[in-house]
N, C-alpha and C positions, 0 to 999 in steps of 0.2 A: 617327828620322825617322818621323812620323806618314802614316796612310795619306792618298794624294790622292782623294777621293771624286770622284766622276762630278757634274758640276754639275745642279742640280735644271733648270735649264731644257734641259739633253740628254735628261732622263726626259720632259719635256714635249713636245718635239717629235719626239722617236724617237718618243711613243703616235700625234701628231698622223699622222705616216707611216703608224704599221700604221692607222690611223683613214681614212686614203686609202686604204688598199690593202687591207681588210679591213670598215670599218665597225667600229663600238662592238666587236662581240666578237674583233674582233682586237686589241683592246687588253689584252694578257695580262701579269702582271707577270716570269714566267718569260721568254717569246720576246724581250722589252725589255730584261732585262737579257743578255741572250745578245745581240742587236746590238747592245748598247753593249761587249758585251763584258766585262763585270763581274756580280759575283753580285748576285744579286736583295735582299742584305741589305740592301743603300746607301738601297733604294727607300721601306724601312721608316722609315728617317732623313729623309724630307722627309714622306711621306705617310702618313696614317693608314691609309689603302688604297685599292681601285683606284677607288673613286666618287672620293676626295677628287682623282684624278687628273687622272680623266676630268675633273670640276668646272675646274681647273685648265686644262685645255687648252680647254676650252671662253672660260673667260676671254680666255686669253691671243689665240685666234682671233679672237675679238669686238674684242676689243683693239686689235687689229693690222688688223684691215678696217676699223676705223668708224674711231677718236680717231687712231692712230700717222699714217693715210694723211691725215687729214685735216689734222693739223699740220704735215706735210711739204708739202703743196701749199700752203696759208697761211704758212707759210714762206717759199716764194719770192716772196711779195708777188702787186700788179698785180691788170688787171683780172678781171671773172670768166670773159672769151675764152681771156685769158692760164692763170686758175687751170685752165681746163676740158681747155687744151690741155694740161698740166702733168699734168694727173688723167690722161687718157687714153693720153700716152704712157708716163706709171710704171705702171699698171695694166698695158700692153702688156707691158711688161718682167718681168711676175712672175708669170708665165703661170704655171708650175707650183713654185713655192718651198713650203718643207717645213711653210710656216705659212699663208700667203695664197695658196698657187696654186689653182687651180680642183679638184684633185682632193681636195684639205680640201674646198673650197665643195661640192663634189658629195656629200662624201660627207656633212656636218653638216646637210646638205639632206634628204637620205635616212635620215638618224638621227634628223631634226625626224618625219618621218612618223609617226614609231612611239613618240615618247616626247614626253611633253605641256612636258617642263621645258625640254628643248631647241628645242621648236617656240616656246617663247616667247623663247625669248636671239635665236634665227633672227628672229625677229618685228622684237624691239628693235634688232638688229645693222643689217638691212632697212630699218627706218624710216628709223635713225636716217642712214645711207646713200642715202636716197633723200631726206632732209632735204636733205641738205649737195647733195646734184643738186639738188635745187628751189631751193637760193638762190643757185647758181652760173647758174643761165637764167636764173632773174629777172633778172640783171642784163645780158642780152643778147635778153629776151623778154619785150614788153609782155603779151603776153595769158597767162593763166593756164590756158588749154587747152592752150596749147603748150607752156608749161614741164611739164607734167605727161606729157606724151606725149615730149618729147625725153627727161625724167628717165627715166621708164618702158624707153626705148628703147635709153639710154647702160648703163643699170644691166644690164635684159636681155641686153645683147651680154657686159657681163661675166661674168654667171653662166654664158652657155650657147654664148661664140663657139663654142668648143671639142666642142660638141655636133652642130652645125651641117655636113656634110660635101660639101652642094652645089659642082658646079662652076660658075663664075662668067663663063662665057660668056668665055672667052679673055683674060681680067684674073684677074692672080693675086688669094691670100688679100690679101696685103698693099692692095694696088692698092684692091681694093675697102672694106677700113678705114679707110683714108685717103680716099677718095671719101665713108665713111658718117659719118667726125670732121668732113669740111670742110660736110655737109650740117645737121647737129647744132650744130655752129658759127654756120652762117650766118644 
């Protein structure tokens, strides 16, 4: 019986973790194979080494924020009220996941700073992100001021609800999200 190798997208998103909880230099191929719990050889069988990694998990990020989220709300059809409520409550939902939670976004954020290749995938990821909000108000927002200021508005609470630690005047977190989606909405 042949060995069972560690699947390559567990090397992906085990770096994406230490990548939350460390930044780029905790992306190590030793402490990765030690959480997965298997030797560091397996890692040489998918990757050529740690850049082509990193590369990778940069993809897969981008990936999974811009094209995956996008299909999935265009999936469930209807209008762009319907798509926007559909976006705002799956986004809600995946507040911190080991691929698209805020603490990836915070930290490929923080990584954009300092390295010019990642500040442009950030760039393209962004755009392309704040595309898909600008043709979802167009279709609930005549003027073009306002599509650009709700996009602006919808996208920022993504990146940084979590940042955010005010108390809300006797309305819980929730209460107040749902009073900021029905105003974005309307």
């Amino acid at each position: 019986m042949g060995t069972i190798r560690t699947p390559r997208g567990r090397w992906i998103e085990e770096g994406l973790r230490a990548l939350a909880e460390g930044g780029p230099e905790a992306v190590r191929i030793e402490p990765l194979a030690q959480a997965l719990g298997v030797s560091k050889g397996g890692f040489y069988g998918y990757f050529a080494n740690r850049d082509a990694l990193l590369a990778e998990m940069l993809d897969l990020w981008e990936r999974e924020v811009t094209e995956a989220v996008i299909e999935r709300i265009e999936s469930g059809g209807g209008d762009p009220r319907a798509k926007l409520d559909r976006l705002f409550d799956f986004v809600e939902g995946v507040a911190d996941g080991p691929v698209t939670g805020t603490s990836v976004e915070h930290a490929v954020r923080d990584w954009a700073r300092r390295d010019e290749t990642v500040a442009a995938r950030l760039r393209r990821a962004d755009n392309r992100r704040m595309e898909y909000l600008r043709s979802l108000f167009r279709g609930i927002c005549p003027d073009e001021g306002d599509v650009e200021v709700r996009s602006m508005l919808a996208f920022s609470i993504r990146v940084a609800d979590d940042l955010i630690v005010a108390d809300h005047g006797g309305r819980s977190r929730a209460e107040v999200m749902g009073l900021t989606k029905e105003w974005l909405l309307g």
